[in-house]
matplotlib code that plots the C-alpha trace (Angstrom):
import matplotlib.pyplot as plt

x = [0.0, 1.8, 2.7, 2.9, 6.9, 8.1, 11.1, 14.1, 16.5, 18.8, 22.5, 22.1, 18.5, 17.5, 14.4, 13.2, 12.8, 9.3, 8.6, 7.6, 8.6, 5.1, 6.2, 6.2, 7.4, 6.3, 3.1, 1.8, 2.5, -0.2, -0.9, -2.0, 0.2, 1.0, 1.2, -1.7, -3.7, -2.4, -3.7, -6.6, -7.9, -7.1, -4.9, -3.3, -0.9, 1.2, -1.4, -4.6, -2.5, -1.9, -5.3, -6.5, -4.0, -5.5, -9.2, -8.4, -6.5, -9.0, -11.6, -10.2, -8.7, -12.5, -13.5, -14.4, -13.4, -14.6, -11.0, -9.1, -10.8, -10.1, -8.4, -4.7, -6.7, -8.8, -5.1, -3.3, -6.1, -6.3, -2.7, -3.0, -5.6, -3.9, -0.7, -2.4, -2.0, 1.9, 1.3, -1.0, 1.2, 4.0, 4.7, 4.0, 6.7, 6.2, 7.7, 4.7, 5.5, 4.0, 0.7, 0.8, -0.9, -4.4, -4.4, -5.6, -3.3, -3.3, -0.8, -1.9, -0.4, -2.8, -5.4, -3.0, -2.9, -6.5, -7.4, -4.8, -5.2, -9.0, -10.1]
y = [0.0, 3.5, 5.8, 9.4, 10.3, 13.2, 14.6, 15.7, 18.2, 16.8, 15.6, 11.9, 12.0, 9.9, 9.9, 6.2, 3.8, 4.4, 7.3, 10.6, 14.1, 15.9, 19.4, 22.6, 23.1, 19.6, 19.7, 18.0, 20.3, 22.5, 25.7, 26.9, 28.4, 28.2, 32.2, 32.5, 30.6, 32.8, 36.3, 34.9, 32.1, 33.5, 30.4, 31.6, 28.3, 26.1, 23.1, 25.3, 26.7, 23.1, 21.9, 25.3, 24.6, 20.9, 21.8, 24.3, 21.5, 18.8, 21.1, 22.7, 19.6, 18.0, 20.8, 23.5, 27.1, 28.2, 28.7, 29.6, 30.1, 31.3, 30.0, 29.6, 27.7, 25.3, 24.2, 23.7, 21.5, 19.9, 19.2, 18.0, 15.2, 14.3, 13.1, 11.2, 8.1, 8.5, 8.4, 5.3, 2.9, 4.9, 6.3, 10.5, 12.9, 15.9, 18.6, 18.5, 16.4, 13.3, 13.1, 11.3, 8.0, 8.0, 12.1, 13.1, 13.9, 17.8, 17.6, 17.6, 14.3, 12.3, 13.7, 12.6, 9.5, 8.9, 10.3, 8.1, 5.1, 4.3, 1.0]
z = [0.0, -1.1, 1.9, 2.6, 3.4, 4.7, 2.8, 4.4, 3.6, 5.9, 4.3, 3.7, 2.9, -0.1, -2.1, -1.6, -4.2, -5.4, -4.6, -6.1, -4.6, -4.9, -3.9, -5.2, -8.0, -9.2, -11.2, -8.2, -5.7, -3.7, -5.0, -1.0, 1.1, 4.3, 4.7, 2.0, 5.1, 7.4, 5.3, 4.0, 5.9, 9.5, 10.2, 13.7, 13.8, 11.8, 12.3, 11.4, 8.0, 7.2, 8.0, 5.8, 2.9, 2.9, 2.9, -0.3, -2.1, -1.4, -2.4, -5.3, -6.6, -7.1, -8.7, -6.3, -7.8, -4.0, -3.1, -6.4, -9.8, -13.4, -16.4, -14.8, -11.5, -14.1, -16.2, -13.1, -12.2, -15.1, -15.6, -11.8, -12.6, -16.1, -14.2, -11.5, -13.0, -12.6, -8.6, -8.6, -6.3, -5.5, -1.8, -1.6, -0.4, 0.9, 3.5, 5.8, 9.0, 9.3, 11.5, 15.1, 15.3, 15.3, 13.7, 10.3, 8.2, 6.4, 3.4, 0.1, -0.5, 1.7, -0.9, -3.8, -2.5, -2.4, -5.9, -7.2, -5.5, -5.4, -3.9]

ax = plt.figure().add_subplot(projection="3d")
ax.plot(x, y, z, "-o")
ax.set_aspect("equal")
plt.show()
C-alpha cells in the first residue's frame, strides 16, 4: 500500500525507491500556502495553515473554484488530474510532517494518495 513520506533536507536524505517528490514546484504540488492561510484564511498556527491549505486543495482539486478560480486555477487543475496516473502505487513525499498515530493527516499528498489510489 503506497505511503505518505516526509522529505528531508537533511544531508544523507534519499528519495526512496518508489517514490515521487510531490512538492512545489512539481506539477503535483499545492498551490496553497502556508502564509496565503495565514492572510486569507485566519490560520493563527502552523497546524490550522496546514489543515487550511488541505481543505483548499482537497476542495479545489474536485472541482471546487470556492478557493481559487479562473483559467490559470482550471489548467493547473487539469494538468494535476492528467498526471495522476503517474502516482497510482507509488509512496508521496512531501515537507509537511507526518501526522501522530491515530491524527488526520493535512498535506496535500494524503489527498494525492486517495485520488490516485482508489479502492
Amino acid at each position: 500500500m503506497p505511503a505518505r513520506l516526509q522529505r528531508r533536507r537533511t544531508k544523507g536524505w534519499r528519495k526512496p525507491d518508489n517514490t515521487v517528490i510531490v512538492t512545489r514546484p512539481s506539477r503535483f504540488g499545492n498551490p496553497f500556502t502556508l502564509a496565503g492561510a495565514v492572510e486569507w484564511l485566519g490560520a493563527e498556527t502552523p497546524e490550522q495553515a496546514r489543515e487550511a491549505c488541505h481543505m483548499a486543495f482537497q476542495s479545489w482539486v474536485r472541482g471546487s473554484d470556492q478557493w481559487w478560480m479562473g483559467p490559470e486555477a482550471a489548467a493547473t487543475r487539469k494538468r494535476l488530474l492528467d498526471g495522476l496516473h503517474e502516482l497510482r502505487g507509488k509512496n508521496l513525499a512531501c515537507y509537511c510532517p507526518l501526522p501522530e498515530p491515530g491524527q488526520p493527516d493535512h498535506c496535500h499528498a494524503a489527498v494525492l494518495l486517495t485520488l490516485a489510489n482508489p479502492t
